[in-house]
C-alpha positions in Angstrom: -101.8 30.9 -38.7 -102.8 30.5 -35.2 -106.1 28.2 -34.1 -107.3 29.3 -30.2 -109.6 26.9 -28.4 -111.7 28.1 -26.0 -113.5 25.9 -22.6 -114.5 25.9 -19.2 -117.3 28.2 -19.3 -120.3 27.4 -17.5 -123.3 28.1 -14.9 -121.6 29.0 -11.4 -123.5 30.5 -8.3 -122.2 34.0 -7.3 -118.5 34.0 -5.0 -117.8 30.6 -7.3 -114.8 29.5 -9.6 -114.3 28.9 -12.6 -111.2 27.8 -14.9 -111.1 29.0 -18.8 -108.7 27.8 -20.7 -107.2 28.8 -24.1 -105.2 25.8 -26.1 -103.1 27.3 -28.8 -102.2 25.3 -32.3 -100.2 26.1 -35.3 -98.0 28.4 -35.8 -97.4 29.1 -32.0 -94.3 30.1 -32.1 -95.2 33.4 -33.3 -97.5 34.5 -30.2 -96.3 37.8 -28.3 -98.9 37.5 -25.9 -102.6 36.0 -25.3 -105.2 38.2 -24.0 -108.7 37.3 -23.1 -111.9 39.8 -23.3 -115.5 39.5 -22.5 -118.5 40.0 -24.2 -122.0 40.5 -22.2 -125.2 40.8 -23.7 -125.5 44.4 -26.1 -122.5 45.8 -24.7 -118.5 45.9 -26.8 -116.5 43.4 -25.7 -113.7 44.3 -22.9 -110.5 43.4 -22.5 -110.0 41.2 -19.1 -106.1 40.4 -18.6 -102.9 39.6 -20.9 -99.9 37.3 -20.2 -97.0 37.9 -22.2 -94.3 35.7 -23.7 -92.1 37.0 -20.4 -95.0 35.6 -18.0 -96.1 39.3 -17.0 -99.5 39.5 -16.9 -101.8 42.2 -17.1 -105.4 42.7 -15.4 -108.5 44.8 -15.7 -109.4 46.7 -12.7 -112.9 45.0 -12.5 -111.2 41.6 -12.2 -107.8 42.6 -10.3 -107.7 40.1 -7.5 -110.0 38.0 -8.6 -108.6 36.5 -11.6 -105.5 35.3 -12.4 -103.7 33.7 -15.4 -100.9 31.1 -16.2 -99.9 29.3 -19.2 -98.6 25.7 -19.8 -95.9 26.1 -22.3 -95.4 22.2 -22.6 -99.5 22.4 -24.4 -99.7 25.6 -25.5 -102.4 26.4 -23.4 -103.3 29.2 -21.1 -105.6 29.2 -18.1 -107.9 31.7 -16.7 -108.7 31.2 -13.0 -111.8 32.9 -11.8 -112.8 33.4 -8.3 -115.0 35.4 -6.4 -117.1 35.5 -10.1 -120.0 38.3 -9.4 -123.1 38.0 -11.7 -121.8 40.6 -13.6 -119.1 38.3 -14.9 -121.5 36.7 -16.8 -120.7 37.0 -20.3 -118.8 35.1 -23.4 -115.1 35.4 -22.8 -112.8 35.2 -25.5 -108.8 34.5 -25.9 -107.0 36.1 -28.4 -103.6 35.8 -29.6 -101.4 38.5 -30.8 -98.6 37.6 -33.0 -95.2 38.6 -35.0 -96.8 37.5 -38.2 -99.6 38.5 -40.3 -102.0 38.2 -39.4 -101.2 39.9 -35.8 -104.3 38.4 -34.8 -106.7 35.4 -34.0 -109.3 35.1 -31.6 -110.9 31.8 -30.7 -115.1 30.9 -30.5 -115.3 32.0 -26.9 -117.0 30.2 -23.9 -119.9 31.3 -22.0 -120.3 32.2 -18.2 -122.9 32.7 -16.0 -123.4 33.3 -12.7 -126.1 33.2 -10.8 -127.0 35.5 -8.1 
């Protein structure tokens, strides 16, 4: 089993930054790849952006640029950067980790953003 813990949301005025970070426990060496998603108020949650276990990361167009991920290995935590945030941002965001064991995957409690215009 995999535990993700979620933080660094909070209220940030539009062209602000913001750093989320994702902290990983248990059974981490079974994780592929950690990928974080939002969730805004009545809509699906979207996928945001993936870093692999090679470092290669992955980003959704509406954040490409703007957004950027690492990882510490050494604490098993990743880190969203967020710059530029646009009210539209606003929403919970949520890490996820896929792994090689079942269950392929865990999602943490997510943190909420907000930005003001």
């Amino acid at each position: 089993q995999v535990q993700l813990v979620e933080s660094g949301g909070g209220l940030v005025q539009a062209g602000g930054s913001l750093r989320l970070s994702c902290a990983a426990s248990g059974s981490t060496f079974s994780i592929n790849a950690i990928t974080w998603h939002h969730q805004a108020s009545r809509k699906q949650r979207e996928w945001v952006a993936t870093i692999r276990t090679d470092t290669s990361t992955s980003y959704a167009d509406s954040v490409k640029g703007r957004f950027t991920l690492s990882r510490d290995s050494s604490k098993n935590t990743v880190y969203l950067q967020m710059n530029s945030l646009k009210p539209e941002d606003t929403a919970v965001y949520y890490c996820r980790a896929l792994t090689s064991i079942a269950p392929v995957e865990h999602w943490g409690q997510g943190t909420q953003v907000t930005v003001s215009s």
